[in-house]
N, CA, C and O atoms as a GROMACS GRO file, in nm:
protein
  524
    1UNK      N    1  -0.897   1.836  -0.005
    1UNK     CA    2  -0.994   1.771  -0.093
    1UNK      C    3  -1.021   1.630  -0.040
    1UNK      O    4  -0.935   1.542  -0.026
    2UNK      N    5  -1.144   1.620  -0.015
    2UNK     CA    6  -1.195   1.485   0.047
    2UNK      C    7  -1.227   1.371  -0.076
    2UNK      O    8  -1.292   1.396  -0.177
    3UNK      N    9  -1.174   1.262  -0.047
    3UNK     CA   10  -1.241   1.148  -0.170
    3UNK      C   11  -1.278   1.070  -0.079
    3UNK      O   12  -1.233   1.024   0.025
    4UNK      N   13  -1.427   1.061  -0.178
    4UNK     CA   14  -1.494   0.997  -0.109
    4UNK      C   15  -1.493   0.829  -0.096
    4UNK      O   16  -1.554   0.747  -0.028
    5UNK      N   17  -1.416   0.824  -0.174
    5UNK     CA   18  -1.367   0.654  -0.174
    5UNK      C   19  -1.277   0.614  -0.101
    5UNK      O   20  -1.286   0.503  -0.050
    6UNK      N   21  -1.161   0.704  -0.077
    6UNK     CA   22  -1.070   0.709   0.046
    6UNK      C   23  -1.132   0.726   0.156
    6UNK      O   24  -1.140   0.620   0.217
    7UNK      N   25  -1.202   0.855   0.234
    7UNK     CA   26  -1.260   0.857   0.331
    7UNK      C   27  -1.274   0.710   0.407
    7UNK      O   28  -1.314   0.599   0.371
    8UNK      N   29  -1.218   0.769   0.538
    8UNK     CA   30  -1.251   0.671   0.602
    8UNK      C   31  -1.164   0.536   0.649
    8UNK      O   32  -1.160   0.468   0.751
    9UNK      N   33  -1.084   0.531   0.501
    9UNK     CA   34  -1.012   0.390   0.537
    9UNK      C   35  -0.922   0.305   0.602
    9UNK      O   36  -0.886   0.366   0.703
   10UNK      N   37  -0.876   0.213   0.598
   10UNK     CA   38  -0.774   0.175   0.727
   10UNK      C   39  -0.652   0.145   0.578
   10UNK      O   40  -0.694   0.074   0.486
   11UNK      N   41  -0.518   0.201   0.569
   11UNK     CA   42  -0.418   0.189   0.538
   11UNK      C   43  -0.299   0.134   0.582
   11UNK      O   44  -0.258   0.203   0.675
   12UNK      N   45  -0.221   0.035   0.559
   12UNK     CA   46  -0.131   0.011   0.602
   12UNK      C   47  -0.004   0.032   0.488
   12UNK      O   48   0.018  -0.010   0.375
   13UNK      N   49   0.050   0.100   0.559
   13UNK     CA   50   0.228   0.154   0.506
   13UNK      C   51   0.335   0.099   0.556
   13UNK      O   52   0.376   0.114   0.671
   14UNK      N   53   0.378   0.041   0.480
   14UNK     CA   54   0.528   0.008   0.469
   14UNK      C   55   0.591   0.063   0.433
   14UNK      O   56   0.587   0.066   0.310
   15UNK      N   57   0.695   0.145   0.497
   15UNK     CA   58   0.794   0.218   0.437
   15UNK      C   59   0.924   0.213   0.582
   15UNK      O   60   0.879   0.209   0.696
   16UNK      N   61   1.059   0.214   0.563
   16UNK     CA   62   1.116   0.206   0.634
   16UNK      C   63   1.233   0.348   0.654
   16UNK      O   64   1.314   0.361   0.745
   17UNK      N   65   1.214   0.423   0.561
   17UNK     CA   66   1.246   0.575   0.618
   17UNK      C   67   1.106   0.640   0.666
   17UNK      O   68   0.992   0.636   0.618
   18UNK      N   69   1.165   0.705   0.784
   18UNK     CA   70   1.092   0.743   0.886
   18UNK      C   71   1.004   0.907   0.826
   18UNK      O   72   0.884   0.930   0.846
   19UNK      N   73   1.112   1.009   0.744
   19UNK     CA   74   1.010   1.116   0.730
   19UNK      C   75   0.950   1.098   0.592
   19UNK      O   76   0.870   1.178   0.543
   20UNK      N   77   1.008   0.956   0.515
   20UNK     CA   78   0.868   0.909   0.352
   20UNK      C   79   0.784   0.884   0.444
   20UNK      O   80   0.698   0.972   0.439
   21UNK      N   81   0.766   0.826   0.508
   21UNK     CA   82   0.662   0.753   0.613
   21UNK      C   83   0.559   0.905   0.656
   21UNK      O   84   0.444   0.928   0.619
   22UNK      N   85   0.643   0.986   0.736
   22UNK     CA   86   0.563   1.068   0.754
   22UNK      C   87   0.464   1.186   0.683
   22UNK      O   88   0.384   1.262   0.738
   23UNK      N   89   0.500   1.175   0.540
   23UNK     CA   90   0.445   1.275   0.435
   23UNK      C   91   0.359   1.197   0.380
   23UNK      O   92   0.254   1.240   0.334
   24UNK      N   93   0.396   1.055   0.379
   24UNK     CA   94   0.303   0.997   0.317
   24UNK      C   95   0.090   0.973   0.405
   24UNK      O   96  -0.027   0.965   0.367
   25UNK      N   97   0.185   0.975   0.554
   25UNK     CA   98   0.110   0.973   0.665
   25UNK      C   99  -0.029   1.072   0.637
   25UNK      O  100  -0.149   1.046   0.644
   26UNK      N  101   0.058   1.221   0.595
   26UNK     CA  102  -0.011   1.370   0.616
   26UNK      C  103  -0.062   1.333   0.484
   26UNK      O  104  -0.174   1.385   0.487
   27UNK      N  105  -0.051   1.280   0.378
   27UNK     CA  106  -0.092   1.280   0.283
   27UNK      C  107  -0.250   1.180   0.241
   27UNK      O  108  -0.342   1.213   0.166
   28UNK      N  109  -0.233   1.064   0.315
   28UNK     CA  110  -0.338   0.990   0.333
   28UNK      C  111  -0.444   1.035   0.426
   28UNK      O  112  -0.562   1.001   0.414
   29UNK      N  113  -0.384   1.140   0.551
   29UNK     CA  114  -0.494   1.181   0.629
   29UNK      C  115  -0.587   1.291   0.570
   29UNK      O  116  -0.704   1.308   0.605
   30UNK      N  117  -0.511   1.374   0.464
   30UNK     CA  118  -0.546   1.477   0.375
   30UNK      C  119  -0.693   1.419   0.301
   30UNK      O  120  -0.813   1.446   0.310
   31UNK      N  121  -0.615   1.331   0.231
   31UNK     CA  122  -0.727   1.219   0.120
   31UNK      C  123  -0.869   1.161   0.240
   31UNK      O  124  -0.967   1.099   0.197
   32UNK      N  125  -0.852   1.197   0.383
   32UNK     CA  126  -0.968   1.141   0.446
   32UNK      C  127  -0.948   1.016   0.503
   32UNK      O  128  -1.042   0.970   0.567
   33UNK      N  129  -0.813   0.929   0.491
   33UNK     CA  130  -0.815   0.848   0.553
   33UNK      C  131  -0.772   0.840   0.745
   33UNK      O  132  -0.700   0.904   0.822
   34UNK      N  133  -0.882   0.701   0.754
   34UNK     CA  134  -0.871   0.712   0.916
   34UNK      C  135  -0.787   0.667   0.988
   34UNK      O  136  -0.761   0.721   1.095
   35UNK      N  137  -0.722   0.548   0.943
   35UNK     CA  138  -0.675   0.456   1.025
   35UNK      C  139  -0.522   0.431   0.961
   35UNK      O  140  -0.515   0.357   0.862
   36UNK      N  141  -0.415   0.485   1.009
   36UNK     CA  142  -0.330   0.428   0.947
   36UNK      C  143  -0.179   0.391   0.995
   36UNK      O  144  -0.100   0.460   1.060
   37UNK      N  145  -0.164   0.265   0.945
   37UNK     CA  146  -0.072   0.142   1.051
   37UNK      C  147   0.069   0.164   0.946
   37UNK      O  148   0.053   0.160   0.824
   38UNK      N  149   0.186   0.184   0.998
   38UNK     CA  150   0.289   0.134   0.950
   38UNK      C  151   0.399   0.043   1.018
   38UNK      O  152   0.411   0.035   1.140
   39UNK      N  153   0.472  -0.018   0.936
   39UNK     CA  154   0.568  -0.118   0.982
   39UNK      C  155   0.669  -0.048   0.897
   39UNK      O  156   0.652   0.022   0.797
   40UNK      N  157   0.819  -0.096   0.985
   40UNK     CA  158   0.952  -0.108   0.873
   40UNK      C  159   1.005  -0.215   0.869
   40UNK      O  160   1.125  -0.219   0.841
   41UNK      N  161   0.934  -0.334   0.895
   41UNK     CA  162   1.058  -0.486   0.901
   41UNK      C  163   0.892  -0.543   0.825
   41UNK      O  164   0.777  -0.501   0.841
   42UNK      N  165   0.939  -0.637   0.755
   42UNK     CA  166   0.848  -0.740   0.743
   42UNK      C  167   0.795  -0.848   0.870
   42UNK      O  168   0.687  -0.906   0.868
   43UNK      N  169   0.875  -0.858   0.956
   43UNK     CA  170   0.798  -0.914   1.067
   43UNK      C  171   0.701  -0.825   1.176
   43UNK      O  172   0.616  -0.862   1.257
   44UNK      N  173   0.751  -0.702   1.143
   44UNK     CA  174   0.631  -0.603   1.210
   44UNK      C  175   0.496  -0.603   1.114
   44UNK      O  176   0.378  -0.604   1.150
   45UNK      N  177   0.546  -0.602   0.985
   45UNK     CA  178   0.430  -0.575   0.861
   45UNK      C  179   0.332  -0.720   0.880
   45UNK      O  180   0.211  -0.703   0.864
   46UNK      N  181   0.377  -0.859   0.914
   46UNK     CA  182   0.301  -0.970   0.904
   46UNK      C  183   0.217  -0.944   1.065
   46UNK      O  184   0.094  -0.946   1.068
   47UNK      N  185   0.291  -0.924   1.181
   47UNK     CA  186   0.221  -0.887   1.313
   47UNK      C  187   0.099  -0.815   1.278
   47UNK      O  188   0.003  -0.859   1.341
   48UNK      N  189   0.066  -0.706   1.189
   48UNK     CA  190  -0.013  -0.601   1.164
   48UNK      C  191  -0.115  -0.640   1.083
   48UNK      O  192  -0.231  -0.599   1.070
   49UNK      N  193  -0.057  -0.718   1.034
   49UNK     CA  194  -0.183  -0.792   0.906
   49UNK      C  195  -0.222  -0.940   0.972
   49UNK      O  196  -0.280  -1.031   0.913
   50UNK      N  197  -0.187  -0.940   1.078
   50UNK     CA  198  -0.274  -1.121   1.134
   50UNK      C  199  -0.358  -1.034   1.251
   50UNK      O  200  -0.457  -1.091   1.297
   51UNK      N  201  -0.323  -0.900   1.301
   51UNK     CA  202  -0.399  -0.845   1.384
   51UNK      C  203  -0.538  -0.781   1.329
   51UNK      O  204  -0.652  -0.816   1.359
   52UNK      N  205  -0.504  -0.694   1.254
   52UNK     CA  206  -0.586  -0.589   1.170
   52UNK      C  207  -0.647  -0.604   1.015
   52UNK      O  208  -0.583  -0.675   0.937
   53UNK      N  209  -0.753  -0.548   0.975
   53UNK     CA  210  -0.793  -0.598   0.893
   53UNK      C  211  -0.777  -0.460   0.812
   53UNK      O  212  -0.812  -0.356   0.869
   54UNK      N  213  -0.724  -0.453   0.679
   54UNK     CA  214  -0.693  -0.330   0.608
   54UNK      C  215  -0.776  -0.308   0.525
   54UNK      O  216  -0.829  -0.412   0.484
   55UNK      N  217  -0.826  -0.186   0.464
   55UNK     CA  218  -0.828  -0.175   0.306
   55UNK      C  219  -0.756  -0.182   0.168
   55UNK      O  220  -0.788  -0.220   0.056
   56UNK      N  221  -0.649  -0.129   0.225
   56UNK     CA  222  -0.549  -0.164   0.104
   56UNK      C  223  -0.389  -0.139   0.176
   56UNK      O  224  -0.378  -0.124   0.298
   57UNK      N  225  -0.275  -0.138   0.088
   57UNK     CA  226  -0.158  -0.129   0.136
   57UNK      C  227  -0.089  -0.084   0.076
   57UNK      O  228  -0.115  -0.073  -0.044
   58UNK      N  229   0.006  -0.045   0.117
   58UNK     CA  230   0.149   0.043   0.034
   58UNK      C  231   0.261  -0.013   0.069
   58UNK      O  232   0.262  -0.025   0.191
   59UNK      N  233   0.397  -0.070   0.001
   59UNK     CA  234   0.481  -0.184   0.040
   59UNK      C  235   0.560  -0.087  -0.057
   59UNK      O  236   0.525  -0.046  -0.168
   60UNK      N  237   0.696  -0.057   0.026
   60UNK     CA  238   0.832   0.005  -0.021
   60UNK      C  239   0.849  -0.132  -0.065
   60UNK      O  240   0.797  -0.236  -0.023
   61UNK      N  241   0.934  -0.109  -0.161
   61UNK     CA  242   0.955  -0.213  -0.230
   61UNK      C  243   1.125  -0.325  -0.191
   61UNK      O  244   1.145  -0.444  -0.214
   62UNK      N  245   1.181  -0.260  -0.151
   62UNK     CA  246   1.304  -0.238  -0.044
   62UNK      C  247   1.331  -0.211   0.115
   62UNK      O  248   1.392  -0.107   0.137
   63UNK      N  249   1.302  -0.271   0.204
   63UNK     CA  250   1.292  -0.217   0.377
   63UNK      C  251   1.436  -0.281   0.370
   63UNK      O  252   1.461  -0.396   0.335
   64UNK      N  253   1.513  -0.199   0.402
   64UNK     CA  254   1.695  -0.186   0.467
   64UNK      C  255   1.752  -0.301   0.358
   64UNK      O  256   1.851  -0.360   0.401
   65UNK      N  257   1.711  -0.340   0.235
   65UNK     CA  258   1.828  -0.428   0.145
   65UNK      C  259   1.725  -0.517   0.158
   65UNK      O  260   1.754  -0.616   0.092
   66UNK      N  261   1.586  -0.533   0.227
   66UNK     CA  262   1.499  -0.684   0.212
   66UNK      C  263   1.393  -0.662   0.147
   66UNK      O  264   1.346  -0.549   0.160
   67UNK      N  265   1.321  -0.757   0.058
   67UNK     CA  266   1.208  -0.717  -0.079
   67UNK      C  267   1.098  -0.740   0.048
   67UNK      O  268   1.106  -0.819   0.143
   68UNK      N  269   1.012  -0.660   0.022
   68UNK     CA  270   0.924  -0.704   0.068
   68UNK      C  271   0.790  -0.784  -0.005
   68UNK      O  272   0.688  -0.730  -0.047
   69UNK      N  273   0.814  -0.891  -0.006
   69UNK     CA  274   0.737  -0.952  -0.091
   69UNK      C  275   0.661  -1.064  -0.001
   69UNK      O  276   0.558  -1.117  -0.043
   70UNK      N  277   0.719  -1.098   0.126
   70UNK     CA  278   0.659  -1.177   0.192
   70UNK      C  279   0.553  -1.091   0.223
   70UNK      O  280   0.440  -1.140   0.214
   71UNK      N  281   0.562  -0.980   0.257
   71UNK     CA  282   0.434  -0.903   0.302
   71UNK      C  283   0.305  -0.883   0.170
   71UNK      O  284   0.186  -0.899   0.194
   72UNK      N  285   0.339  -0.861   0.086
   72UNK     CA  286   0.262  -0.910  -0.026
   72UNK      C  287   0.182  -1.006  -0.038
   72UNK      O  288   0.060  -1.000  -0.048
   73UNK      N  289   0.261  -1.111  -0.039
   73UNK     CA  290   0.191  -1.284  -0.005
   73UNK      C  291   0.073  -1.268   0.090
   73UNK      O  292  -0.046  -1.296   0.078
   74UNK      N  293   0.152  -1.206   0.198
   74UNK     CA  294   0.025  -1.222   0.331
   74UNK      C  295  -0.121  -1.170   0.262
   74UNK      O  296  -0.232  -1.218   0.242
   75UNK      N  297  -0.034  -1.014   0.232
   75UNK     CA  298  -0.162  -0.913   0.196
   75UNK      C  299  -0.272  -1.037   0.079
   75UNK      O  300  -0.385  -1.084   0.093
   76UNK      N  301  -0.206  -1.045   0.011
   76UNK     CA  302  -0.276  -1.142  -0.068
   76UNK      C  303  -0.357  -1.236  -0.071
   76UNK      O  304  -0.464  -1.225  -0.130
   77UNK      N  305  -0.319  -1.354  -0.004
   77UNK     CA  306  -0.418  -1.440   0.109
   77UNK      C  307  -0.534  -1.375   0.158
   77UNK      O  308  -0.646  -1.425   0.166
   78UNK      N  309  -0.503  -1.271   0.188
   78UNK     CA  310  -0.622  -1.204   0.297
   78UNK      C  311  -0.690  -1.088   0.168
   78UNK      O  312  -0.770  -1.002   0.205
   79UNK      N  313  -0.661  -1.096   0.063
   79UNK     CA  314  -0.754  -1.023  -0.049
   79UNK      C  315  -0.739  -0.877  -0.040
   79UNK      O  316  -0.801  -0.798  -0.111
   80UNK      N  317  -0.640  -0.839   0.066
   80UNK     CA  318  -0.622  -0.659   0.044
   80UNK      C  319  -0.536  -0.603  -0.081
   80UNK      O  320  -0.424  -0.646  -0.107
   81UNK      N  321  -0.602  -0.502  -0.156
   81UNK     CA  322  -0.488  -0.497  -0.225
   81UNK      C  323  -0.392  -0.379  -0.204
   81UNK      O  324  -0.407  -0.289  -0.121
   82UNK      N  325  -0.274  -0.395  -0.308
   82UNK     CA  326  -0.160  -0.337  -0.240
   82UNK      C  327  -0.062  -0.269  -0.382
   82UNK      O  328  -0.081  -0.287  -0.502
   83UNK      N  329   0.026  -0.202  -0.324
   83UNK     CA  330   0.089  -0.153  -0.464
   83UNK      C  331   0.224  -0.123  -0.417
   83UNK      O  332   0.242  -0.081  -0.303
   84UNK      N  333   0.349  -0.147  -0.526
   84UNK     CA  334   0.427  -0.113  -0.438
   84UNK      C  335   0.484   0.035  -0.421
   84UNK      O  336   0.430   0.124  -0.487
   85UNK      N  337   0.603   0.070  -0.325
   85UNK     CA  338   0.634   0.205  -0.425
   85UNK      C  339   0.760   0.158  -0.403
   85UNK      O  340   0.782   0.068  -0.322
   86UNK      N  341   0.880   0.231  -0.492
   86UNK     CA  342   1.003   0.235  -0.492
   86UNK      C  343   1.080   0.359  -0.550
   86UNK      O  344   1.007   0.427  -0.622
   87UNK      N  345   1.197   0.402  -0.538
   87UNK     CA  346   1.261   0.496  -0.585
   87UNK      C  347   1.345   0.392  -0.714
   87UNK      O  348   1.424   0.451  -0.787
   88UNK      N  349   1.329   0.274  -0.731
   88UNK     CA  350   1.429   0.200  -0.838
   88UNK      C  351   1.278   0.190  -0.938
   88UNK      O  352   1.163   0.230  -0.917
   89UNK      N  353   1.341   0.119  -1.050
   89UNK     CA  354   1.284   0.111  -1.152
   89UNK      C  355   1.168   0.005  -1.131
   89UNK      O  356   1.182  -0.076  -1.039
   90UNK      N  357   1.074   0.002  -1.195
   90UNK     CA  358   0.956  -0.052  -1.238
   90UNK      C  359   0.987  -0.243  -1.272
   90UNK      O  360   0.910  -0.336  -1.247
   91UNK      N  361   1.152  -0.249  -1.346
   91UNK     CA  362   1.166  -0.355  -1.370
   91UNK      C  363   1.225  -0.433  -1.246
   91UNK      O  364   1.268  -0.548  -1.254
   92UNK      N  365   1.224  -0.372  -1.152
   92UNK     CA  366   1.269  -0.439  -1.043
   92UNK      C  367   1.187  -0.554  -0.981
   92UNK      O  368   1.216  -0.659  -0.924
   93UNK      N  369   1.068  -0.489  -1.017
   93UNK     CA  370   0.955  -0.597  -0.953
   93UNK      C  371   1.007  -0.736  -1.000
   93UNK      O  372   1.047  -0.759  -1.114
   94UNK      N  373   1.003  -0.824  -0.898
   94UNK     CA  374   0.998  -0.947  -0.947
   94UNK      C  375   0.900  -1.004  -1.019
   94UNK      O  376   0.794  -0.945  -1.003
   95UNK      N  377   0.890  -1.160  -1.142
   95UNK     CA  378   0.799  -1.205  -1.178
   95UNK      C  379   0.695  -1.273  -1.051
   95UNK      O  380   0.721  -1.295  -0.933
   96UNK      N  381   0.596  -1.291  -1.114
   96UNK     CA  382   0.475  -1.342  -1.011
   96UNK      C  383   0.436  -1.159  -0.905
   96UNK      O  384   0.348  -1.144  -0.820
   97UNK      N  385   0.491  -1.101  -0.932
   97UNK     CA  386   0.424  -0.960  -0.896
   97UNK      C  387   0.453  -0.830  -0.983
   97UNK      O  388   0.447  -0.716  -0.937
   98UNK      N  389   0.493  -0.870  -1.144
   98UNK     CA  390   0.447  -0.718  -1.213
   98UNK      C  391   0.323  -0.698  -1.260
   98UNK      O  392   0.317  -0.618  -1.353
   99UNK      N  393   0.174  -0.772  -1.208
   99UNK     CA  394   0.071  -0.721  -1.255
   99UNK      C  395   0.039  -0.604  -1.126
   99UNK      O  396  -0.070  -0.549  -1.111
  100UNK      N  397   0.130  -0.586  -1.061
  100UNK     CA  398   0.125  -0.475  -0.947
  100UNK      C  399   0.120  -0.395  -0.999
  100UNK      O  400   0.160  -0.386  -1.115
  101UNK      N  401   0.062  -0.294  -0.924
  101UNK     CA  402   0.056  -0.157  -0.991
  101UNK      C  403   0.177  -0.116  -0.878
  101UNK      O  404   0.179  -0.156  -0.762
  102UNK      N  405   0.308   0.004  -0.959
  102UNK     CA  406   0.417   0.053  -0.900
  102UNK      C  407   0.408   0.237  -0.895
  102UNK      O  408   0.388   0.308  -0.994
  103UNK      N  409   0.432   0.292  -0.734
  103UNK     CA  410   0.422   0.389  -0.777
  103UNK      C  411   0.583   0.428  -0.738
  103UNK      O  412   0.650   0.384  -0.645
  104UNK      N  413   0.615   0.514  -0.829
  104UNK     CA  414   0.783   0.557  -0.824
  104UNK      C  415   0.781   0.679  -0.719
  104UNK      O  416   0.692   0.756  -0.683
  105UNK      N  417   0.944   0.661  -0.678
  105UNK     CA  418   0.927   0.756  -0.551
  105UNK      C  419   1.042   0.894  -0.635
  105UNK      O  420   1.084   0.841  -0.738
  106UNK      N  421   1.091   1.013  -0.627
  106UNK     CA  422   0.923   1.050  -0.502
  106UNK      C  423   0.792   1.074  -0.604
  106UNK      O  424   0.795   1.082  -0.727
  107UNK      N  425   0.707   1.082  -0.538
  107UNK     CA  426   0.522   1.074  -0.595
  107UNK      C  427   0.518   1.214  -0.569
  107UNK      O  428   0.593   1.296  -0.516
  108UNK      N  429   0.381   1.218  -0.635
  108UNK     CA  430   0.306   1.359  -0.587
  108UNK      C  431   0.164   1.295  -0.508
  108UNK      O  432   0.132   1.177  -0.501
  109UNK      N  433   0.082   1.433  -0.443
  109UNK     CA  434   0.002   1.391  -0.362
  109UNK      C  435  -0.109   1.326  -0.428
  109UNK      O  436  -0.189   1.248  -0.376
  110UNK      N  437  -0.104   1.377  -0.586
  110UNK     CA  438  -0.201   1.321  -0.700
  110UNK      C  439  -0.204   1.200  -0.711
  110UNK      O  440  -0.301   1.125  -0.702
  111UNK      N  441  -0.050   1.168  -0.739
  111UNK     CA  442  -0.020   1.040  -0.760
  111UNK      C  443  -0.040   0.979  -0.629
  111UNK      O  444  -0.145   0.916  -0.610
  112UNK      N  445   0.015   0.985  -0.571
  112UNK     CA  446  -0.068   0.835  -0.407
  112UNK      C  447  -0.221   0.860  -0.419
  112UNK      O  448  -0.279   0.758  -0.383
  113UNK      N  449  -0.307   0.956  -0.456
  113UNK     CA  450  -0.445   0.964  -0.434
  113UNK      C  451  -0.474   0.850  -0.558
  113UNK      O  452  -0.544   0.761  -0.508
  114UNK      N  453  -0.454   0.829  -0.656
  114UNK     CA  454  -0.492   0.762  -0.783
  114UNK      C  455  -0.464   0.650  -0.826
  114UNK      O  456  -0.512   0.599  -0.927
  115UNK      N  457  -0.330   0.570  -0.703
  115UNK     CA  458  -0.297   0.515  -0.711
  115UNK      C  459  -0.366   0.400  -0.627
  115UNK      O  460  -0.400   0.287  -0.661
  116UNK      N  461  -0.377   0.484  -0.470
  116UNK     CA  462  -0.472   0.410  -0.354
  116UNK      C  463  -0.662   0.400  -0.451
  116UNK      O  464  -0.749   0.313  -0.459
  117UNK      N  465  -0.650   0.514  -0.493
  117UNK     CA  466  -0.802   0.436  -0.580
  117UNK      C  467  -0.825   0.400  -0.659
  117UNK      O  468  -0.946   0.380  -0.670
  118UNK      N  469  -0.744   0.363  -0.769
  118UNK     CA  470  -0.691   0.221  -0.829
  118UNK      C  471  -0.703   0.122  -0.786
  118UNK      O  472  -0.775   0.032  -0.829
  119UNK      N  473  -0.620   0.120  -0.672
  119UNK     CA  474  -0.639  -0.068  -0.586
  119UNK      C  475  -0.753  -0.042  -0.564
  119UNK      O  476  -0.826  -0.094  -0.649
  120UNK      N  477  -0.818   0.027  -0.474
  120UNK     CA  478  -0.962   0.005  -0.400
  120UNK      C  479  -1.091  -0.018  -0.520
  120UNK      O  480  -1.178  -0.105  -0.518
  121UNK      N  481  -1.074   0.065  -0.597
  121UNK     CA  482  -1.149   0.026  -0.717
  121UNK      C  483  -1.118  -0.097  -0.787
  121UNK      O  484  -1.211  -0.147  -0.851
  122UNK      N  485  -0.997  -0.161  -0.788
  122UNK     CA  486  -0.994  -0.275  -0.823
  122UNK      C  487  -1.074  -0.383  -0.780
  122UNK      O  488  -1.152  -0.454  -0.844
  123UNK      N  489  -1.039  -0.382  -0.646
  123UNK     CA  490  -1.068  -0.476  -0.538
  123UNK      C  491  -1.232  -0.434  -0.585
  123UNK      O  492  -1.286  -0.520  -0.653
  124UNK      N  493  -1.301  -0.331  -0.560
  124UNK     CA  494  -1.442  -0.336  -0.521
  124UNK      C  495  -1.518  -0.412  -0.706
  124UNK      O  496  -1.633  -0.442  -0.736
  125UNK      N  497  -1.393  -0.419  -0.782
  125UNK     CA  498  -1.489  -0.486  -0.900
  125UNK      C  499  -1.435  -0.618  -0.863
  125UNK      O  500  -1.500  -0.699  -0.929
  126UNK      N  501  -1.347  -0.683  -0.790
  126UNK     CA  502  -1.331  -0.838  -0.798
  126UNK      C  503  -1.403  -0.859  -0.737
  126UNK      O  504  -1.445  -0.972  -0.762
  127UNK      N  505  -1.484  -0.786  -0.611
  127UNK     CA  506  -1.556  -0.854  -0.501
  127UNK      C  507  -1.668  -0.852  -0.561
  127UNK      O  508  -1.750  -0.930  -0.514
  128UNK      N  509  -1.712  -0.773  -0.674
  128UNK     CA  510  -1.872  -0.752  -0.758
  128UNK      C  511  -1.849  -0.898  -0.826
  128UNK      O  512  -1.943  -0.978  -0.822
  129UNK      N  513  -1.738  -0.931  -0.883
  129UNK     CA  514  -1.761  -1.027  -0.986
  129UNK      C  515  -1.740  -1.176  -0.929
  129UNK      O  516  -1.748  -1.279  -0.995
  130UNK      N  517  -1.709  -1.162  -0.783
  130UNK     CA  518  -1.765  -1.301  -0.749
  130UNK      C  519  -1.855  -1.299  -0.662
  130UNK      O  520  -1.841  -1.391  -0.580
  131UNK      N  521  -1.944  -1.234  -0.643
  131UNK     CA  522  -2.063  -1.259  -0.572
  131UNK      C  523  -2.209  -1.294  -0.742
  131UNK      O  524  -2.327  -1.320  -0.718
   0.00000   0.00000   0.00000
């Protein structure tokens, strides 16, 4: 099933197990997306985002015991939006990022589809409401 709002897009994944990474991979290419970048360290994730320009992002919420929240920040600055996922609870999020949207692991393919067009639909009404 193709969405047509996905189609096409450039994704970047953070995740630092290697076969979440890869289902999630088959799962975004499913949804139509084109382009898609992952990191497992936050210094690979900031390399990727000063290179490339994303549509939106997916940030484990945990890479090996480290938050990834600096990668957040970046994403942020640069206006992509992002969501996290985690296998821990919802209250984990730190303050200054629970207006995030969290998706719990494991997901279904429903859930990452609704979740990635959530953000993107987000984003496409902030960019309506400041022009």
């Amino acid at each position: 099933m193709m969405d047509k709002l996905l189609s096409g897009r450039s994704i970047l994944v953070i995740e630092d197990e290697m076969l979440i990474f890869m289902m999630i991979e088959d799962m975004l290419a499913d949804l139509g997306c084109e382009s898609i970048a992952a990191a497992s360290t936050t210094g690979q994730a900031i390399k990727l985002i000063d290179l490339k320009v994303f549509d939106a992002a997916m940030l484990d919420l945990n890479l090996n015991g480290i938050e990834s929240y600096p990668i957040a920040d970046a994403l942020a600055v640069r206006g992509v939006p992002y969501f996290f996922s985690t296998g821990n609870s919802q209250s984990d999020v730190k303050d200054g990022y629970r207006d995030r949207d969290v998706l719990k692991k494991p997901f279904t393919f429903e859930q990452l589809s609704n979740m990635l067009s959530r953000s993107l639909l987000r984003q496409s009404n902030v960019v309506k409401l400041r022009h």
